[in-house]
C-alpha positions as CSV (number, residue, x, y, z in Angstrom):
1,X,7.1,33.8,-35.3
2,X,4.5,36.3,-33.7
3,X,5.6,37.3,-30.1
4,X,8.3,34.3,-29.8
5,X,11.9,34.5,-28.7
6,X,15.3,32.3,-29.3
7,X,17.5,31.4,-26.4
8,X,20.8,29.5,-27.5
9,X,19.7,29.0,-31.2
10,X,16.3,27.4,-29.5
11,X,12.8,28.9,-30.2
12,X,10.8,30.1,-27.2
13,X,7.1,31.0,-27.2
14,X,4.8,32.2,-24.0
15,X,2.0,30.3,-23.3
16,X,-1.2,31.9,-24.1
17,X,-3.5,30.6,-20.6
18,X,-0.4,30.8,-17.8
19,X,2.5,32.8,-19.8
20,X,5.0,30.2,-19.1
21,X,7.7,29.5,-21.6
22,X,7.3,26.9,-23.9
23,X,10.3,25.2,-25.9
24,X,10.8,23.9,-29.3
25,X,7.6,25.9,-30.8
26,X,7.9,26.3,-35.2
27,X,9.0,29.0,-36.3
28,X,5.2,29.4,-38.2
29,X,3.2,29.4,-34.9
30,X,1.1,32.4,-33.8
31,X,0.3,31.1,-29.9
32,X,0.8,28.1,-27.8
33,X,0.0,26.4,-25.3
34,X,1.9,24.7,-22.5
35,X,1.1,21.2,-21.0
36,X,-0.2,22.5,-17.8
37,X,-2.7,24.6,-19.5
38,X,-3.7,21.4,-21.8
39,X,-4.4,19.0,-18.9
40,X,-6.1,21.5,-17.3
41,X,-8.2,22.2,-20.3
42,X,-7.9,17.8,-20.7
43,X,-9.4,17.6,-16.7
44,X,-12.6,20.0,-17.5
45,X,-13.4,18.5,-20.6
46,X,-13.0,14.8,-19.1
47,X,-13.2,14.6,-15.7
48,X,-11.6,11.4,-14.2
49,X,-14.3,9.2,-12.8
50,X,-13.8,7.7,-9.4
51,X,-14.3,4.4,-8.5
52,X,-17.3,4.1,-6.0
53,X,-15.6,3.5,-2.4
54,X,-16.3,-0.5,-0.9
55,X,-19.1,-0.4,1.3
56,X,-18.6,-2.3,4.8
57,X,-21.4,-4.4,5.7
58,X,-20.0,-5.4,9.2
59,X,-19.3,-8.7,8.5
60,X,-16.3,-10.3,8.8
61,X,-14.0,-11.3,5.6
62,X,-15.3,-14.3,4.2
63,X,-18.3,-14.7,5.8
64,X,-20.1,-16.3,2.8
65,X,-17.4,-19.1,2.9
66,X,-18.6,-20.6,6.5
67,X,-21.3,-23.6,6.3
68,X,-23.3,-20.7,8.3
69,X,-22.9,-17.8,9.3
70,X,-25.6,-15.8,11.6
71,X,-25.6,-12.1,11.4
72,X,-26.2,-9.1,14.3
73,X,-29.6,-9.2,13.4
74,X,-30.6,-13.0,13.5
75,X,-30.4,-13.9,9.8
76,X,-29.1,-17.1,9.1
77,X,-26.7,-17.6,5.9
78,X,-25.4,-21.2,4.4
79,X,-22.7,-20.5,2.4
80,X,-23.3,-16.8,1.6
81,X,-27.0,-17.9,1.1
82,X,-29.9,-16.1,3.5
83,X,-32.1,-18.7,4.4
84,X,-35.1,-16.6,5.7
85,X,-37.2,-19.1,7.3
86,X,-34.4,-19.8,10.0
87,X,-34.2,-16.3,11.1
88,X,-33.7,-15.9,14.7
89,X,-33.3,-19.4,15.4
90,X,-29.5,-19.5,15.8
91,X,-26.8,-17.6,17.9
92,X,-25.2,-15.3,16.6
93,X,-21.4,-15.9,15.2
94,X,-18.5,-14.8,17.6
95,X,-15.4,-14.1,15.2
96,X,-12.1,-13.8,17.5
97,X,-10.0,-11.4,15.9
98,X,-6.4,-12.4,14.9
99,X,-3.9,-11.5,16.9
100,X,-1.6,-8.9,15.7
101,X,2.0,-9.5,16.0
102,X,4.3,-6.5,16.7
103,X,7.1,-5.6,14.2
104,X,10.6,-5.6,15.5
105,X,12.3,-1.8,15.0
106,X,15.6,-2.1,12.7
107,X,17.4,-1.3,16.6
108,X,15.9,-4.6,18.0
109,X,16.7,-6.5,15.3
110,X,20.2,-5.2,15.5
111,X,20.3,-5.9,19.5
112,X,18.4,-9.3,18.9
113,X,21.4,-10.6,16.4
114,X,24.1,-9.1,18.3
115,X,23.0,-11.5,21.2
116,X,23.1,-14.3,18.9
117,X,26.5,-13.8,17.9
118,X,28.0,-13.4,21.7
119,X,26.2,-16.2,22.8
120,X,27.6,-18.5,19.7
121,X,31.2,-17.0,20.4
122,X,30.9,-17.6,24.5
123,X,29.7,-21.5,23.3
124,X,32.8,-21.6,20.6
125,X,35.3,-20.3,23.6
126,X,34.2,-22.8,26.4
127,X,34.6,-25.5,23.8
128,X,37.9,-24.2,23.2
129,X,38.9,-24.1,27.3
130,X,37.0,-27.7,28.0
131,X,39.7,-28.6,24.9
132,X,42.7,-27.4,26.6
133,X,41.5,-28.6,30.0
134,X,40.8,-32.1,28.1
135,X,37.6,-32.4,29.0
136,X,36.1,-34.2,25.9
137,X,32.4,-34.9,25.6
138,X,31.4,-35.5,29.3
């Protein structure tokens, strides 16, 4: 084992790119390399291709679903379909946005149940004192 080293009974080698330690080399090697030098080595050789980002076209989601749809710029669509000769001879479509509802913080949701339960034991105790005073159902 050229330039390699045991710890424990376990054969160590330094990496020949960053000099880190590598574990469990044979006895018969001459160099190594670690696995951070490899996948660097892996990224150069194949670079990892990136999808090409979604271009927005300013419409809204599912446009091409409505029976028409009339863009900022006057062109007229039936079902997804551009129907040229009706250009500029429709309004254009106002999409309301949805409304947005606003998310309760773990505190609320603690207040909000903590309510719940007084108000079911304040019910539970006057149903208890119209008991004792025997006032039943009026």
């Amino acid at each position: 084992m050229n330039g390699g080293y045991f710890i424990d009974g376990v054969a160590y080698m330094d990496c020949k790119i960053t000099g880190e330690p590598v574990k469990n080399v044979s006895t018969k090697a001459t160099s190594v390399i670690g696995s951070r030098a490899f996948m660097a080595r892996m990224d150069k050789m194949f670079p990892v291709e990136t999808k090409p980002q979604r271009v927005r076209t300013g419409r809204p989601s599912g446009w091409h679903f409505m029976n028409e749809f009339v863009d900022k710029d006057g062109t007229v669509y039936h079902k997804g379909k551009e129907m040229p000769e009706l250009k500029g001879t429709r309004p254009i479509t106002v999409i309301k946005p949805k409304k947005k509802t606003k998310r309760r913080t773990q505190e609320q949701i603690l207040l909000d149940r903590q309510k719940e339960k007084k108000a079911a034991l304040r019910k539970e105790f006057k149903k208890q004192k119209d008991f004792l005073n025997h006032k039943l159902g009026e």
